[in-house]
Phi, psi and omega in degrees: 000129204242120181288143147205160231237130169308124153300139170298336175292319184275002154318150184243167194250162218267152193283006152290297183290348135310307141357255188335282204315315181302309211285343170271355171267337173277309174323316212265330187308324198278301174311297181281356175273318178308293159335287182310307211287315201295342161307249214312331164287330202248358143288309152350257158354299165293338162291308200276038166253276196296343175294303192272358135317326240227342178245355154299282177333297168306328186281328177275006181246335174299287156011295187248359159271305208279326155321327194253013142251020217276108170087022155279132191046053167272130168297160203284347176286324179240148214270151159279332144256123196239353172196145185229143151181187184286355163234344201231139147199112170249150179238170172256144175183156164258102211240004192215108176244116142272042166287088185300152204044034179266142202242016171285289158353075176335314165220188194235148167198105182301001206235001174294139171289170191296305198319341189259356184249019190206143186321175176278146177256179173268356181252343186236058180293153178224166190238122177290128189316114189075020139255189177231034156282150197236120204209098048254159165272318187212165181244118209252168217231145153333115182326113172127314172119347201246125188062183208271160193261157205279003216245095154309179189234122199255137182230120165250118173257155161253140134194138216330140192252104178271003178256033164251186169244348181292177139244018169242025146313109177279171152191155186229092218245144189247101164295095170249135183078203177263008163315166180257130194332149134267123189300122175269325205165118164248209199045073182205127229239124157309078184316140190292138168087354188234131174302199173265345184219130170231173196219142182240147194231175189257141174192131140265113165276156188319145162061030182203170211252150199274154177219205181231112175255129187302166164247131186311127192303323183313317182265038174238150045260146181239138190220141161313068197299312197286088216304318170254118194290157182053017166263176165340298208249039159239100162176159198085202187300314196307335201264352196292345156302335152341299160322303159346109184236000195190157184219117174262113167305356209314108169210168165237126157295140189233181177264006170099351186251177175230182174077231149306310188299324193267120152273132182238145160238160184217158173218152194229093175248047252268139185233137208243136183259111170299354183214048148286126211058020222247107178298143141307020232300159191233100147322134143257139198245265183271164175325101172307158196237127184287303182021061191207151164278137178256116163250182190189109160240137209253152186194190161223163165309159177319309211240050153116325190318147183275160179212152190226135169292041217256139172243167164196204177208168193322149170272166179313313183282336168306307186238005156217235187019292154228025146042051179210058156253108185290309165221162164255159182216127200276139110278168188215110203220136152312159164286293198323314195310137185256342198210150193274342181043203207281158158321132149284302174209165166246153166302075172338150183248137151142006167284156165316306167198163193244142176215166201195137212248104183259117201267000199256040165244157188252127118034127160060027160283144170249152169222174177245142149244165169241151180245162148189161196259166148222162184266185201270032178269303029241131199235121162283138128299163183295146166309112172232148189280205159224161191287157150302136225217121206261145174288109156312000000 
């Protein structure tokens, strides 16, 4: 039996050296996975990075198309902005038509429903979001006087985005009318120190070139009180929404991480409403027609004051005929008084029926009142009296 002896090239390798190898081969093993997993967070990371670019980008441009359609082909009655705040803002715009060739309309969509595509009423109100106004006051009739007028009602909101676990989450949902909100964008983030929404207004100072100035965020919220935009009573404190020429964005997007992990982008956009102050002219035709009674009763207040009492109810021409009665207008005469002299006061037009509480009377004066409508020329209808009416 013969033994025979290993040469050193055919030897294997001793369990030290074996040892060493593994452990530099897991070292090295250890390097490339580290390596990978760090390729891959940081591909990760560069993706959902271009995600919230790519979901900023979207969100300021549904934003700044549909803000800068804000009072197109609105009638001279109705307002275009009807409520501002730091989160919230809605307007009017006929911004939708399904009417083939309507060339008024901002876009065209055969498949819209009518509700979305015509103003808001006095029978179909909505409560502006995260307030407690209530919108229309009134119902506004078409340029020209014929049907509901086409300038729907658009509402852009922030409010807590509840399908996250953060609480300083967003989401920016759009309304129109009485629909139900649409998610425009979420993962949006308040930038520190900028609300979501700021404003620039139109001003002339006494003795100075009119110019364009924020509006302080302490004086909002601004709400449309005054049902009919350019009457009497739009003017003062009530018109300062009026005013309004520019809607400033602000916000920031994030990817939804925390930490290391979290990417943000943030934007600053100012968007300017081009048909902000802009009149609508409204054609009117013949002498509007009243064809309602003026009653007038006298009475006194809770706590003794005498009061004369006067109602009446829509004229002919508010909700049907050329449907262009803007206001009613009052008189007022002594019985002794031989001629009716100036208007006491006028009425906004758009209401179901109207009263109106007159507190500027003396204790045993007897008076007449008058009613008349009048049109957007401005033209009265004939005059009706009221019977005589003695002040308790």
């Amino acid at each position: 039996m013969r033994c025979s002896t290993l040469r050193p090239s055919e030897q294997g390798m001793t369990l030290p050296e074996l040892m060493i190898a593994l452990i530099v081969f897991g070292l090295i093993v250890a390097t490339a996975l580290s390596a990978m997993l760090s390729q891959s967070r940081g591909f990760r990371l560069g993706s959902e990075q271009m995600d919230a670019l790519q979901n900023l980008r979207f969100t300021t441009n549904v934003l700044e198309l549909d803000l800068r359609t804000a009072g197109s082909n609105v009638p001279g009655n109705q307002p275009f902005l009807i409520y501002i705040d730091e989160d919230v803002v809605a307007f009017n715009a006929d911004y939708a038509t399904n009417v083939a060739n309507d060339v008024w309309a901002v876009y065209y969509d055969p498949d819209a429903p009518t509700g979305s595509v015509a103003a808001l009423t006095t029978a179909t109100p909505i409560t502006i979001p995260h307030s407690a106004n209530v919108y229309p006051a009134a119902s506004y009739q078409a340029i020209g006087g014929v049907g509901n007028s086409p300038a729907e009602t658009i509402v852009f909101f922030f409010d807590r985005d509840s399908s996250t676990a953060r609480t300083d989450d967003f989401a920016l949902f759009k309304q129109v009318n009485q629909d139900s909100p649409e998610l425009v964008g979420r993962n949006l983030l308040q930038t520190a120190g900028q609300p979501f929404f700021s404003y620039f207004r139109e001003r002339t100072p006494p003795s100075a070139p009119t110019r364009i100035e924020p509006v302080a965020p302490g004086l909002l919220p601004w709400f449309h009180s005054v049902p009919l935009h350019g009457s009497a009573a739009d003017t003062g404190t009530a018109s300062r929404i009026d005013s309004v020429r520019a809607v400033q964005v602000n916000f920031t997007t994030t990817n939804g991480r925390t930490g290391a992990d979290e990417r943000l982008r943030s934007m600053a956009r100012l968007v300017w409403l081009p048909n902000a102050g802009l009149e609508v002219k409204r054609s009117c035709g013949d002498e509007p027609i009243l064809g309602t009674n003026l009653t007038a009763a006298g009475g006194t207040l809770p706590g003794g004051e005498p009061v004369v009492t006067l109602s009446w109810g829509q004229a002919v021409d508010e909700t049907a005929g050329e449907n262009d009665v803007a206001r009613y207008v009052i008189w007022r005469r002594l019985a002794a008084q031989p001629d009716w002299g100036d208007p006491l006061l006028s009425i906004p037009a758009g209401q179901a029926t109207y009263t109106y509480e007159d507190q500027d009377v003396a204790s045993g004066d007897q008076y007449y009142y008058a009613l008349a409508a009048q049109d957007c020329t401005p033209s009265l209808s004939s005059m009706v009296q009221s019977s005589l009416v003695t002040v308790p």
